[in-house]
C-alpha positions in Angstrom: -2.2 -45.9 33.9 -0.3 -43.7 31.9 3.2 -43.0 31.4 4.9 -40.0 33.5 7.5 -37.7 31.3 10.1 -39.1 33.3 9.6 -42.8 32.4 8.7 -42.0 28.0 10.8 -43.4 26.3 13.3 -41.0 24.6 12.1 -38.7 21.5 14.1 -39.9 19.0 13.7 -37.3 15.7 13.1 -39.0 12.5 13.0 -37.4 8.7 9.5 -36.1 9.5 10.3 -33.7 12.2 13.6 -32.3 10.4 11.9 -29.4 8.3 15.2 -27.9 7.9 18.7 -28.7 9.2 21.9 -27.4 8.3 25.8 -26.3 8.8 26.7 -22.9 9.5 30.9 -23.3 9.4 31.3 -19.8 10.9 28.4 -17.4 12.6 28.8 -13.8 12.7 26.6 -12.0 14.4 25.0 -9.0 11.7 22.3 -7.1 12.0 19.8 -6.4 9.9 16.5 -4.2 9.1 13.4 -4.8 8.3 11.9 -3.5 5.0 8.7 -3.3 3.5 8.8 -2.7 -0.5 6.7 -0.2 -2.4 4.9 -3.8 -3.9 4.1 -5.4 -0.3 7.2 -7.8 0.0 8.9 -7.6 3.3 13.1 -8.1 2.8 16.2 -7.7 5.4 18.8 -5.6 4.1 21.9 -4.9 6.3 23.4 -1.6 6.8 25.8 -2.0 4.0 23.0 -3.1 1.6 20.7 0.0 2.8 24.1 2.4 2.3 24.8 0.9 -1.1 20.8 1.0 -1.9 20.9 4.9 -1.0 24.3 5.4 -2.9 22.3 4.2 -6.1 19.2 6.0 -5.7 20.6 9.4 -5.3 22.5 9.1 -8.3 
């Protein structure tokens, strides 16, 4: 007979099923885009990175 959900005993989550766990002391909420580099690499920039990006590039 096995043992319904109900009745398992609790998950309890040891080192091996923390991949990654940390603090965030304040969350804003920002948002960011998507963007895929001339050399295939794929990096979020937010609008004031893409504004300061274009700033340099048309100089």
């Amino acid at each position: 007979m096995t043992e319904s959900p109900i009745n398992a005993p609790p998950f309890s989550p040891g080192p091996e099923n923390e991949l990654l766990k940390f603090r965030v002391p304040e969350v804003e909420d920002i948002e960011v885009v998507l963007i895929r580099l001339e050399d295939g690499r794929i990096v979020a920039r937010t609008a004031e990175e893409l504004e300061a990006e274009e700033g340099q590039s048309g100089e």
